[in-house]
C-alpha positions in Angstrom: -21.2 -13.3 -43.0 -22.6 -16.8 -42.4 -25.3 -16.6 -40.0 -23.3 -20.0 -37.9 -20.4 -17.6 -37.9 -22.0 -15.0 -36.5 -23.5 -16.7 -34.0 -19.8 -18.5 -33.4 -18.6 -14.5 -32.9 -21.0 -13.5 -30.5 -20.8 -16.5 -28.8 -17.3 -16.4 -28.0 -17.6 -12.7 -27.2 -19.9 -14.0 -24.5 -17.8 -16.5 -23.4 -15.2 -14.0 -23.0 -16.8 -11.0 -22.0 -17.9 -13.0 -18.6 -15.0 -14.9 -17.8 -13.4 -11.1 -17.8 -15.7 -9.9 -15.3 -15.5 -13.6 -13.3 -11.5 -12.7 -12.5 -11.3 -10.6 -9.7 -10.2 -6.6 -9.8 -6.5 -5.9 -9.5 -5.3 -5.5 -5.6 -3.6 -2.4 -5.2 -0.8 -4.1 -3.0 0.4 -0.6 -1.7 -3.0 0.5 -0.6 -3.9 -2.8 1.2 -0.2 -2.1 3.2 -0.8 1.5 4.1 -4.5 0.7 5.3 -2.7 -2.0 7.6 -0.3 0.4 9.0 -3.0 3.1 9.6 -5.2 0.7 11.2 -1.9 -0.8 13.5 -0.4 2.7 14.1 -3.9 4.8 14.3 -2.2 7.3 12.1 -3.8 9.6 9.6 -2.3 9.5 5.9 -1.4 13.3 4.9 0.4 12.5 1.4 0.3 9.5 -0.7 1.0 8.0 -4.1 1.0 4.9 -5.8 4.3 3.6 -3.8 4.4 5.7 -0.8 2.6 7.1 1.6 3.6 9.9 4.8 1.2 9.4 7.9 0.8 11.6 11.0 0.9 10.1 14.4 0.0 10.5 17.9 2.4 13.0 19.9 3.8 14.5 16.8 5.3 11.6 15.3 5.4 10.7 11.4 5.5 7.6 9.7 7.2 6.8 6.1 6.1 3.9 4.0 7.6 3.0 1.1 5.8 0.1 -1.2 7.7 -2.1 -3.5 10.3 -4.4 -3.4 11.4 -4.0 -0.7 8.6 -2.1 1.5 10.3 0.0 3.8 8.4 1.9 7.0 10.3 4.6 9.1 9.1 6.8 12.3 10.2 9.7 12.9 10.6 12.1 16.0 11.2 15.8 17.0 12.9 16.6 20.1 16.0 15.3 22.1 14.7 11.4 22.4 11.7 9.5 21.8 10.3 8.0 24.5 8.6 4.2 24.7 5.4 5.5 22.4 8.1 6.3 19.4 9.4 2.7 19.5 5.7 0.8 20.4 4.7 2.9 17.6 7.8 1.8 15.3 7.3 -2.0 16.3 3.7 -2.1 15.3 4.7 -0.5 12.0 7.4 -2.4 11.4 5.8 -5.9 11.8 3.6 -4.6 8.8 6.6 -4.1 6.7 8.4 -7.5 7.8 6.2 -9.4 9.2 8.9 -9.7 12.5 7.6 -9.5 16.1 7.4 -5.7 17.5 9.2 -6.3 20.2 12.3 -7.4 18.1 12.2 -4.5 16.0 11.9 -1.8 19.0 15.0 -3.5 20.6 16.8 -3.5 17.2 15.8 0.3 17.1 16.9 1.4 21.2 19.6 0.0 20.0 20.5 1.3 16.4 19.4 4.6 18.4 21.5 4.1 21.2 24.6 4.5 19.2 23.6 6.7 16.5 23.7 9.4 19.0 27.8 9.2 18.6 27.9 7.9 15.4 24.7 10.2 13.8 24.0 6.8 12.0 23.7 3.0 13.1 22.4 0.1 12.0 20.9 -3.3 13.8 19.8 -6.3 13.0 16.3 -7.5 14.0 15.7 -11.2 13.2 15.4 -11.0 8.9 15.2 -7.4 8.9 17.6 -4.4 9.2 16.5 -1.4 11.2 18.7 1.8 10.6 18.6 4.7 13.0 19.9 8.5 12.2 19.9 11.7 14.8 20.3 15.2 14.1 20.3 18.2 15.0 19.3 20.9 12.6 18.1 24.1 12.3 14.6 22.8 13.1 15.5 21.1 16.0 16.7 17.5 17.4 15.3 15.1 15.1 15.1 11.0 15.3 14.5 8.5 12.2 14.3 4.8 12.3 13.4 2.7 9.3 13.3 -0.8 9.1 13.5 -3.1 6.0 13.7 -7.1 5.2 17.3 -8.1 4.6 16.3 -10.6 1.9 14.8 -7.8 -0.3 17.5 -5.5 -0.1 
C-alpha cells in the first residue's frame, strides 16, 4: 500500500476513533427514572430489570414502575385502607411518571379508591393522566393498588 494511503487510513481511523469517544454514553432512560422515584419516594429497589423495577417503602408499602412507552408507577397497600402516607407517597411517585402535580394525582386516587371499594375497580382522571385503583381481599389479606399512567401514551 502507498505510504499516502496509509497515512490517509490511519488518519481517518483517528478522526473517527475520537469523535466516538467525543459522543456521550447511552442514558439508560429507565435507570435515570427509577433513581428519581427512589430519591422522591425514599424507597429501596428489591427487584429490577431493564424496564421495571419493584421498590419497598416506608410502612410496608410497595411501589411498581414500569419504564417504556408509556411509564407506569403503582403503590401498593396491605390492610383495610391506606391512610394519607399511601397517597403522599403515590403523588410523589406519580409526578415522576407524569410529570402532574401530587396533589392532583392523590385526589384522582381517594377518589378512584373511594369507589373501587364497591366496584373492586375504578378509574379517575387526574389532569393528562389516568389513575386506576383495585381492592381486594384475598387469602393474604385486604390489599390496595393504585397506578397511574399519561393518557396520551396509552
Amino acid at each position: 500500500m502507498l505510504p499516502s494511503m496509509r497515512l490517509l487510513i490511519l488518519t481517518a481511523s483517528l478522526v473517527s476513533f475520537s469523535a466516538l469517544s467525543a459522543l456521550p454514553a447511552q442514558a439508560d432512560a429507565c435507570g435515570d427514572l427509577i433513581d428519581r422515584v427512589v430519591a422522591e419516594t425514599q424507597s429501596t429497589v428489591v427487584n429490577r430489570t431493564v424496564d421495571f423495577a419493584e421498590m419497598s417503602a416506608a410502612d410496608g408499602m410497595t411501589l411498581t414502575l414500569a419504564c417504556g412507552d408509556p411509564s407506569a408507577v403503582g403503590v401498593q397497600f396491605r390492610g383495610e385502607t391506606p391512610g394519607d402516607s399511601y397517597y403522599a407517597l403515590f403523588g410523589r411517585a406519580g409526578r415522576i411518571a407524569t410529570g402532574i402535580a401530587p396533589d392532583l394525582i392523590e385526589a384522582a386516587a381517594r377518589r378512584a379508591r373511594g369507589e373501587a371499594v364497591t366496584t373492586r375497580h375504578s378509574h379517575a382522571d387526574a389532569a393528562t393522566a389516568l389513575v386506576t385503583c383495585s381492592v381486594t381481599n384475598g387469602s393474604r389479606g385486604p390489599m390496595t393498588g393504585c397506578a397511574v399512567v399519561d393518557k396520551g401514551q396509552r
